[in-house]
C-alpha atoms as one frame of an Amber mdcrd trajectory, in Angstrom:
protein
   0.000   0.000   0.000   2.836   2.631   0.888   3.823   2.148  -2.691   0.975
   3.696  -4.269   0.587   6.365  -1.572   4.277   7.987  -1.210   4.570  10.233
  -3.547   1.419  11.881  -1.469   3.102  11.781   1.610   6.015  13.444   0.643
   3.945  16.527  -0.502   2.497  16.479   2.856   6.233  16.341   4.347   6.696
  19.591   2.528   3.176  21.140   3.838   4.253  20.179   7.501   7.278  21.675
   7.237   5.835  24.969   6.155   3.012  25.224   8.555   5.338  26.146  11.553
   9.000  26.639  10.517   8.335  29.819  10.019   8.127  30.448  14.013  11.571
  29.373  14.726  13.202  31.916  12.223  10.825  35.127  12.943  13.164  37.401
  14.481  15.812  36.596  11.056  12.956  37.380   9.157  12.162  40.663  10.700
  16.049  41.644  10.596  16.346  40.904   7.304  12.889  42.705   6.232  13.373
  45.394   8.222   9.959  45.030  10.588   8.679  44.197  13.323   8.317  40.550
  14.756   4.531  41.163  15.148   3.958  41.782  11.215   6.338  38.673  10.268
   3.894  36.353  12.880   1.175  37.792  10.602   2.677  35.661   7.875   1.512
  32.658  10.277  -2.063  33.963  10.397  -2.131  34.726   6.510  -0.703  31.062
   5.422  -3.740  29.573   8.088  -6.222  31.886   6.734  -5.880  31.182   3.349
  -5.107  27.278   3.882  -8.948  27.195   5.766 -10.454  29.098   2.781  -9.022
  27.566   0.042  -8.951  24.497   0.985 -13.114  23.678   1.623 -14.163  26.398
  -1.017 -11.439  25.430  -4.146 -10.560  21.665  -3.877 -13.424  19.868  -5.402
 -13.541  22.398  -8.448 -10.058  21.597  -8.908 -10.589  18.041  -8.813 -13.129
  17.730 -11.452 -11.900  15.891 -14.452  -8.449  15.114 -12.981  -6.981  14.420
  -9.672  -3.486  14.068 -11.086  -3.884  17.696 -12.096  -5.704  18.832  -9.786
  -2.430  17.661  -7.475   0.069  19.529  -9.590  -1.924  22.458 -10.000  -2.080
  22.514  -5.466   1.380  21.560  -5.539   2.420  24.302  -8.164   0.942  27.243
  -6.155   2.306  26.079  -2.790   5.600  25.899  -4.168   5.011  29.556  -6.484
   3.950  30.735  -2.559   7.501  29.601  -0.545   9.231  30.853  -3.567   8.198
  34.146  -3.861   8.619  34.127  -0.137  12.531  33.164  -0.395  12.993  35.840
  -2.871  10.885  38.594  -0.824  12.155  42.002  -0.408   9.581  43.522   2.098
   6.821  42.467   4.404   4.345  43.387   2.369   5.348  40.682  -0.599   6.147
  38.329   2.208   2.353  38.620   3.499   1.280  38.168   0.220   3.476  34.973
  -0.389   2.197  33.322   2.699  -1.275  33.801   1.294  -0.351  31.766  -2.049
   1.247  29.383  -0.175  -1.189  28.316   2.095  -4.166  28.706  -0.513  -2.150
  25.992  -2.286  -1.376  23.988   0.814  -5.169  23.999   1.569  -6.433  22.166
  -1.614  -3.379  20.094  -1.342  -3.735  18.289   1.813  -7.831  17.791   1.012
  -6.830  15.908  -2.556  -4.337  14.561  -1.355  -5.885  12.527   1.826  -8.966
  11.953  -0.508  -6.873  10.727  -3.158  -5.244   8.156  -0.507  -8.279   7.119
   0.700  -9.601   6.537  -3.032  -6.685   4.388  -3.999  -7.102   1.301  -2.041
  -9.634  -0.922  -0.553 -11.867   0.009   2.495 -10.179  -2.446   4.654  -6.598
  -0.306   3.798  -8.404   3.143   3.958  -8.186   3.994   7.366  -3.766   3.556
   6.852  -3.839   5.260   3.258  -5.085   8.706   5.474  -2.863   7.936   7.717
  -0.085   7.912   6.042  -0.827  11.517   4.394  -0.909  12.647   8.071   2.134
  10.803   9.037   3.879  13.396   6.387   2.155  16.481   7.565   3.756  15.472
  11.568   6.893  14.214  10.236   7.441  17.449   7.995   6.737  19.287  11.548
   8.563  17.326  13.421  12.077  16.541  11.519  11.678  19.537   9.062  11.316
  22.626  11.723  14.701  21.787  13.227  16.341  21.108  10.202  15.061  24.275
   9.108  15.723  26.239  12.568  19.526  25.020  11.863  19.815  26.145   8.235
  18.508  29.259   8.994  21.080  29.833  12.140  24.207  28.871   9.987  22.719
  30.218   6.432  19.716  32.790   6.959  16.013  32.396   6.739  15.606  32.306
   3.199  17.786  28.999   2.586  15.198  27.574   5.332  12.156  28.610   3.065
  14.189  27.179  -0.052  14.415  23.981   1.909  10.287  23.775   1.685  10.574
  24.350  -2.027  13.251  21.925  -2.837  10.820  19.147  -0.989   8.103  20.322
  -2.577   9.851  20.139  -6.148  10.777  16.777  -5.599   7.221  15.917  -4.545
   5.590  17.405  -7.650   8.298  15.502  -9.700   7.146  12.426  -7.716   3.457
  12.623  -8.511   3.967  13.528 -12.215   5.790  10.768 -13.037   2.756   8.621
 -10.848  -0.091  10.578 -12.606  -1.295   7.592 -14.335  -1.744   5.548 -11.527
  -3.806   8.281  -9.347  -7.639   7.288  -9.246 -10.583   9.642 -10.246 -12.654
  11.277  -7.149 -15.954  10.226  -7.007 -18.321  12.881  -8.847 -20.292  14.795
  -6.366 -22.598  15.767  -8.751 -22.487  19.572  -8.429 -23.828  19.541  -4.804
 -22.870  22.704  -3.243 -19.765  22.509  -0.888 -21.451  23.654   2.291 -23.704
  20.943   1.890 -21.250  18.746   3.823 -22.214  20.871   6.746 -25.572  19.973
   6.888 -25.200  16.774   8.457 -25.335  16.904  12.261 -22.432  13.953  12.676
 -20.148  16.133   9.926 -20.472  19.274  11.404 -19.899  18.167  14.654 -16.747
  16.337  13.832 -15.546  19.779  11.900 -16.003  21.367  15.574 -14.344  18.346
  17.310 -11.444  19.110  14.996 -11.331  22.936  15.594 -11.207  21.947  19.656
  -8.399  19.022  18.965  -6.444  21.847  17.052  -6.780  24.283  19.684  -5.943
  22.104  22.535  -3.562  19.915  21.278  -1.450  22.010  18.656  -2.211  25.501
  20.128  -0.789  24.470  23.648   2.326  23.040  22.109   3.222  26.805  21.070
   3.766  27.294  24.873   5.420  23.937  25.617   8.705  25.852  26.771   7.146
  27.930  28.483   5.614  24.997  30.579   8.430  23.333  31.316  10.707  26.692
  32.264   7.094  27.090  34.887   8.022  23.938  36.239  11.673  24.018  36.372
  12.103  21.896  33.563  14.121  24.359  31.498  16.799  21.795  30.407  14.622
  19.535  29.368  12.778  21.740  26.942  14.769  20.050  23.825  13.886  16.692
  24.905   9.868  17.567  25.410  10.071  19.136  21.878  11.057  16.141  20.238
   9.575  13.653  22.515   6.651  15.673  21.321   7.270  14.903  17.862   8.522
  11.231  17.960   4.852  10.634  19.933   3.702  12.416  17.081   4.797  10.999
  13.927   4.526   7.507  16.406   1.152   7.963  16.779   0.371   8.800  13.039
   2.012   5.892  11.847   1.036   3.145  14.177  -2.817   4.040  14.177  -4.093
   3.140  10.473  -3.722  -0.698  11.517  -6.287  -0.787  14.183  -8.481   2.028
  12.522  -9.047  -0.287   9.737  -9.432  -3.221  11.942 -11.931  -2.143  14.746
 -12.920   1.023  13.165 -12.898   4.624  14.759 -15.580   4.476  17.355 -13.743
   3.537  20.713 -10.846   5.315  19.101 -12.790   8.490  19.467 -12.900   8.305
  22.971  -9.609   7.138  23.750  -8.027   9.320  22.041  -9.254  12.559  23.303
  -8.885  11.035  26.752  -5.736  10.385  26.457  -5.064  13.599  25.625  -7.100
  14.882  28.460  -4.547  12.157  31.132  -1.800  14.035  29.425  -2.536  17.443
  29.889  -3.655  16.868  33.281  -0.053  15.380  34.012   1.910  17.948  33.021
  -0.479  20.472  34.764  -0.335  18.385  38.266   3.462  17.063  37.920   7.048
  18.071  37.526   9.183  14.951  37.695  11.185  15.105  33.790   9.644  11.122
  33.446   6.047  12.289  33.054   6.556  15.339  31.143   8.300  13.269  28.897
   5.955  10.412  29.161   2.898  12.995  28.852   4.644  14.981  25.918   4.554
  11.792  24.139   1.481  10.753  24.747   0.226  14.013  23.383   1.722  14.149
  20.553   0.452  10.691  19.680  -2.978  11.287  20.541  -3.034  14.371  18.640
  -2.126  13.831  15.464  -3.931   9.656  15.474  -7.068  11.759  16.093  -6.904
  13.729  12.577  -7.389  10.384  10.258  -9.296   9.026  13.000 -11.743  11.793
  12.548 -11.450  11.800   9.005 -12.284   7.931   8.686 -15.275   8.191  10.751
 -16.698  11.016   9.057 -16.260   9.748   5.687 -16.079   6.398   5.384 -19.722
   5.964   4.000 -19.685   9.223   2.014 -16.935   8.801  -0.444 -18.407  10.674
  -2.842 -18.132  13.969  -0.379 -14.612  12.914   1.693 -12.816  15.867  -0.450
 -15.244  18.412   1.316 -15.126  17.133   4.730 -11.508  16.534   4.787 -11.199
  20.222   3.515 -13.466  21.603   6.016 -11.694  19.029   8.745  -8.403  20.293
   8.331  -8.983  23.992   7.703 -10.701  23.773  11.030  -7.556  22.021  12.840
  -5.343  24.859  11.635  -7.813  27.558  12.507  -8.333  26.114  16.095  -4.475
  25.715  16.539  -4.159  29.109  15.641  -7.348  30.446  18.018  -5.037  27.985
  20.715  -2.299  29.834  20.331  -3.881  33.635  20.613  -6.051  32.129  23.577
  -2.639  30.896  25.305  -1.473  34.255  24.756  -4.419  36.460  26.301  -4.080
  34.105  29.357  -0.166  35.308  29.668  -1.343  38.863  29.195  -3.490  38.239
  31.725  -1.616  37.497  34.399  -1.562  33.725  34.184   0.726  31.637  34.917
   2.442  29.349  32.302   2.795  26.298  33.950  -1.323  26.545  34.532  -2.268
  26.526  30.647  -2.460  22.907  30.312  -5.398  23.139  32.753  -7.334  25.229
  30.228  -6.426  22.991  27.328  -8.657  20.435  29.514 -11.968  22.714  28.521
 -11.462  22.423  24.747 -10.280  18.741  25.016 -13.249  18.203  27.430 -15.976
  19.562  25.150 -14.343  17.852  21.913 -14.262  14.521  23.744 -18.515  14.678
  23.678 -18.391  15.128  20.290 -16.252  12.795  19.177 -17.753  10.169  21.368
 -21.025  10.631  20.234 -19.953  10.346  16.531 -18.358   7.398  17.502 -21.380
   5.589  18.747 -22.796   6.168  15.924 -19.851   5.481  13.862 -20.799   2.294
  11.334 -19.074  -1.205  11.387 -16.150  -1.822   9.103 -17.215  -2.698   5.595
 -14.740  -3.432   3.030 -14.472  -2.986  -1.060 -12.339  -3.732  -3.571  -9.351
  -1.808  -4.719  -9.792   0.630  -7.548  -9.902  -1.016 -10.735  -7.218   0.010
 -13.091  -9.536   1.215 -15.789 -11.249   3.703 -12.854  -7.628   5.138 -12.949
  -6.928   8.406 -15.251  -4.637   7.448 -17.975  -0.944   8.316 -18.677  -0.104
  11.766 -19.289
């Protein structure tokens, strides 16, 4: 199965990387720019912004006709987006850059994880979206570093032309795989809001927006934590223990999603989650932080194709639309995470506290997702996609 879905995966390497490693280079960028910190971090909002519009409102009209191009079309602006940013002069082309960027990034990753889930049989489904999430974490995860490095020893702008050379190689990937990439299901026209109109969809997009916030909006203020706790010198080792739990988690869930299906997996992993937070907030031995940082990170990013299973595993025909809406509302709650982590600060409150809050998103998204999981439906399975439903060469 990884055969058929790699060159997908790497684009999504090249999306994680440019979601956030962008924050570890700010202050470069604002040297070199010659502005503020503040109006860089805008370039954050403007690449999430776009990415959450995009995404739900332009991916099925791209998809019509032909998913390969469709791909290289998404793949093509992302990388027009990093590469005008590499080449910027001034914020205000920067800003603008950001916004091509994630508009492509945004149809991408909603193709892309339908495109997975299109290519192989039901019973392989659940691992195909993982995998396109394993690339998003493990673009965050390895990538930001990586990136964090180049731009310490060779500026910002080689760290932005590491996202295009990833993504070059990716679109170079799926080109010479275009034949073999299935076509969407038809959704007949129906309007792209229409998704929203069923209760167990729209309360899986809010599930997602909560997940984001909690989950990825607290790990902006992970340091922070840790310094609040007297964990300072183990900040390095929570990132990436962090990340490893991540890109863990994202790998290692497909096999039981397909097996048992995402209904108890709704629940467990929003609790565990919940166990995690609530051990860093109570504790300050290094062996649970780094046990809990784990442990969120897993449980974070196994809930997206989790979510994405269960919401579209008997509507094939609209999975490009949820996914879209799914994912655009991750990013937008990681980013409403991240500004409500930072009001709290302004506030007066203490760092080593936040995890507490995170408990009232994760809370309120754990009743969602376990009531789409009871009414999640049992595992059915289908044949793979005939090679004459596949688009020909060229």
């Amino acid at each position: 199965m990884i055969r058929k879905v790699w060159p997908l995966v790497a684009a999504a390497v090249a999306l994680g990387i440019d979601a956030y490693v962008l924050a570890g280079v700010l202050p470069s960028i604002a040297d070199s720019l010659v502005t503020t910190v503040a109006v860089v971090g805008l370039g954050v909002t403007a690449f999430t912004a776009a990415y959450a519009v995009a995404g739900p409102l332009l991916s099925g009209r791209l998809a019509r006709g032909s998913t390969a191009r469709a791909l290289l079309i998404a793949l093509g602006v992302f990388n027009l987006g990093n590469l005008i940013t590499v080449v910027a002069p001034g914020a205000g082309l920067f800003l603008a850059s950001r916004v091509v960027a994630g508009a492509g990034a945004g149809i991408l990753t909603a193709v892309a994880t339908a495109t997975a889930a299109a290519m192989v049989a039901d019973r392989e489904r659940g691992r195909a979206m993982a995998m396109v999430t394993f690339g998003l974490s493990t673009g965050t995860v390895a990538g930001v570093p990586v990136g964090m490095l180049i731009g310490e020893n060779l500026g910002w702008r080689w760290t932005m032309a590491l996202v295009v050379a990833v993504g070059v190689l990716s679109m170079i990937a799926l080109a010479a795989r275009a034949h073999t990439l299935p076509a969407l299901p038809a959704t007949g026209g129906a309007p792209v809001f229409g998704v929203l109109r069923s209760g167990r969809t729209a309360a899986g997009i809010v599930a997602a927006f909560l997940l984001g916030m909690a989950s990825l909006g607290l790990y902006t203020y992970l340091l922070p934590m840790a310094d609040a706790r007297g964990l300072r010198d183990w900040g390095f080792a929570l990132v990436w223990a962090w990340g490893i739990g991540g890109v863990t988690g994202a790998a290692l869930i497909g096999k039981p999603l397909d097996r048992y299906g995402p209904g108890a997996l709704l629940l467990i992993l929003p609790a565990t989650l919940a166990v995690s937070f609530g051990a860093v907030r109570i504790f300050s031995a290094p062996a649970v932080w780094l046990i809990a940082a784990a442990l969120w990170g897993a449980a974070g990013w196994a809930s997206v194709p989790t979510l994405q299973q269960a919401l579209t595993r008997d509507r094939p025909d609209r999975a490009m639309a949820v996914i879209a809406f799914q994912m655009a509302a991750m990013y937008l709650g990681s980013a409403a995470g991240a500004a409500v982590g930072s009001g709290l600060l302004a506030g007066g409150a203490d760092s080593g506290g936040l995890a507490g809050w995170a408990l009232l998103p994760t809370g309120l998204a754990m009743v969602l997702t376990g009531w789409i999981g009871a009414r999640a439906l049992p595992v059915r399975t289908r044949e793979p996609v005939p090679a004459q439903a596949c688009e020909p060469a060229g």
